[in-house]
Structure formats: C-alpha cells, structure tokens
C-alpha positions in Angstrom: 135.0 22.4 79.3 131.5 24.2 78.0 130.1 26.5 80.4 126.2 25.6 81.2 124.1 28.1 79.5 121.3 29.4 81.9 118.3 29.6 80.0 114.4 30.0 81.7 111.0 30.4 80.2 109.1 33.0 82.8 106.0 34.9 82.2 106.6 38.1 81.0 106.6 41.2 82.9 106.5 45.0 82.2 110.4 45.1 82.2 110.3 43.0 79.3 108.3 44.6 76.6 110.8 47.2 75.6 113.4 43.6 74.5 110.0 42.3 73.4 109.3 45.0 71.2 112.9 45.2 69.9 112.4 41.5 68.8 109.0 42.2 67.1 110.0 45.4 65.2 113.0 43.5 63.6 110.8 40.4 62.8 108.4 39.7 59.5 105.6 39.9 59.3 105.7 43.0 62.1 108.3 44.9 59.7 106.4 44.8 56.5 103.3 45.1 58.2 104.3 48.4 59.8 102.5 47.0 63.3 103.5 46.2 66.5 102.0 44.3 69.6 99.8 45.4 72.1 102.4 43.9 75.1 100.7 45.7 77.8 97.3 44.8 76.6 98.4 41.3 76.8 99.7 41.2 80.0 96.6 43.2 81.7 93.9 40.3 79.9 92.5 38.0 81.8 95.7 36.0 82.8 93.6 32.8 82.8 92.7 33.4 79.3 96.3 34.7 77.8 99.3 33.8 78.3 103.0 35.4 77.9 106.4 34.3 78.4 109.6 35.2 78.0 112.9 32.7 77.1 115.9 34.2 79.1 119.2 33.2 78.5 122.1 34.8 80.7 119.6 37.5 82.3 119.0 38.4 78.1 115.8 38.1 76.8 116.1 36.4 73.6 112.6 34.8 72.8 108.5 35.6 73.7 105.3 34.1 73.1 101.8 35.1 73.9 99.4 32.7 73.4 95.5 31.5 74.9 95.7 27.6 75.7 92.2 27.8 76.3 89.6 26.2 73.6 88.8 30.2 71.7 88.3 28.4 68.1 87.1 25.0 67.2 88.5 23.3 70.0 91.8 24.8 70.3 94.0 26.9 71.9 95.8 30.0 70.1 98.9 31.1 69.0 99.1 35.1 69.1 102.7 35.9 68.9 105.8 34.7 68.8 109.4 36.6 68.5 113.2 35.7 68.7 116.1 37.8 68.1 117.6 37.7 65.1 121.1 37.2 66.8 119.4 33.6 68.5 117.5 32.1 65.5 117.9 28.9 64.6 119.0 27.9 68.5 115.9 25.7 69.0 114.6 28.8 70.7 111.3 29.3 68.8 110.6 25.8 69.1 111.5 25.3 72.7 109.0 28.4 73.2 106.1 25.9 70.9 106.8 23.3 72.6 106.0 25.0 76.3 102.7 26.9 74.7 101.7 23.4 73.3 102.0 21.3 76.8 100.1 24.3 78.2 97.7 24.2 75.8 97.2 20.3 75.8 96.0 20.7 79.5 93.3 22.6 78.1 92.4 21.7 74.2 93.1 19.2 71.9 94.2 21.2 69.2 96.4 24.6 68.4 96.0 27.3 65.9 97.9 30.0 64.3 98.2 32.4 61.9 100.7 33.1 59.6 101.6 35.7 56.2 101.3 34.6 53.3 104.6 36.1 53.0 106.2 34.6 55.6 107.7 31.5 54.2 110.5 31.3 56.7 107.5 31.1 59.9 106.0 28.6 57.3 108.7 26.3 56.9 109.4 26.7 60.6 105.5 25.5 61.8 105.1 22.7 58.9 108.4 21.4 60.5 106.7 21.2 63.5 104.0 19.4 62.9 101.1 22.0 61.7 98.8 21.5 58.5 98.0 24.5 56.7 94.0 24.3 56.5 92.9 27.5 55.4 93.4 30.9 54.1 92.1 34.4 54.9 92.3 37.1 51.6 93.8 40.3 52.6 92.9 40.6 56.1 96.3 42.4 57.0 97.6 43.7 53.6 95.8 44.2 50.1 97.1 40.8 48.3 98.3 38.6 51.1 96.8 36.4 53.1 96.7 34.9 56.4 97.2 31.4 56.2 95.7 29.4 58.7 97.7 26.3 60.8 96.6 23.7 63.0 98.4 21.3 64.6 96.2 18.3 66.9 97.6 18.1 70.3 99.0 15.2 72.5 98.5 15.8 76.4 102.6 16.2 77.8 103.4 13.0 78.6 106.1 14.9 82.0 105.1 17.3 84.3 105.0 20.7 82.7 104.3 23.8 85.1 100.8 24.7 84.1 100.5 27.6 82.1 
C-alpha cells in the first residue's frame, strides 16, 4: 500500500528563503542571469499587494511562488517568481503552485501576467501548456540579446472554495 504524501501550500516565512534561494540559484533564468530574489523584500511588501508561498512536502520545501493577484497591469494580477527543485520537476508541482496563484488572482482580476526569457524554452513550454498566450516581447531588458517575453493568460473565477490569498 502507497503511503499518503503530505503536501501544503503555506505562505512563506523567513525560515524558508535560505530552501527558496537554493531553488532559485539552480533554476534558469536565475543561473544565467547571475541574479537572485529579493525574498525578504517580498515578504516585508505590503502583504495585501504580494504574495508568497511555499509547496511543502514531508516538512521539505520543494516549490515557491511570489506573485500580486491584484489588478498592477492592464487588468491583471502578476506572476513574480516561481521555483521548484530540480529533484521535484515534473511532479505537477509548478502547476499545482499556478493553479493556487491563479484562483487567488481570479478573486481579484480577470487576467494574469508573466514574464519569461527568451531563453527559457522549458518555462515556455511549461506556461503555453497551461493556457498562456505569448503577447509581447521586451528587447534586452535583462541581458544584451534576449528578451523578455510577455504571457497572459484570461482568468476564470475558481469555481470551489479556495483560501483567499
């Protein structure tokens, strides 16, 4: 018989950055980038603005995201980060982690945005798969011949309960 895995999304705390920041320094477009993730300067915004969670599994945190459901760009809510440990890819973790910033969002704004490398085709494939358009591009805004592409996806308000973000 297959033991139940326990697995939570819970908003992040200071004794998760340094698992946070493990995820993000082995994770494009952070590595090629050379840059990291203000954690701390997310979790001291406004917390009715921002948002960051964690996905534990087993007391291990595997999975973030940090993300503003709140209308900040034509009508939609944010995506800021996202991270999973390259040991849990491919689990249904980054998506279950979407899916719980998108039913926050949808409380707030009809739509969701992102940003994405140019580079990046893996975190490409991963948010066309879930549903978001590529609608725009920013020339070397990060790194001298890449872009940022941008995504968008249009929202559907969460048809269960979901705690409120």
């Amino acid at each position: 018989m297959k033991k139940a895995v326990s697995m939570k999304i819970l908003p992040m705390t200071r004794i998760h950055i340094p698992a946070c920041t493990a995820i993000l320094s082995a994770s494009e477009p952070w590595k090629r980038l050379g840059e990291g993730f203000d954690f701390d300067r997310a979790l001291s915004r406004d917390r009715q603005t921002g948002k960051a969670y964690v996905l534990i599994i087993e007391k291990e945190t595997v999975g973030f995201i940090v993300f503003t459901p709140q209308q900040v760009f034509a009508r939609g809510g944010y995506l800021r980060a996202i991270g999973v440990t390259s040991l849990r890819r491919r689990q249904g973790i980054g998506k279950k982690l979407m899916r719980f910033a998108e039913d926050a969002t949808a409380l707030h704004s009809p739509n969701f945005y992102l940003c994405v490398s140019s580079f990046n085709r893996k975190a490409q494939s991963f948010y066309r798969n879930l549903g978001y358009q590529k609608i725009g591009r920013i020339p070397d805004l990060l790194m001298k011949g890449s872009s940022e592409l941008i995504y968008w996806k249009r929202l559907s308000r969460p048809k269960t309960k979901t705690r409120r973000a």
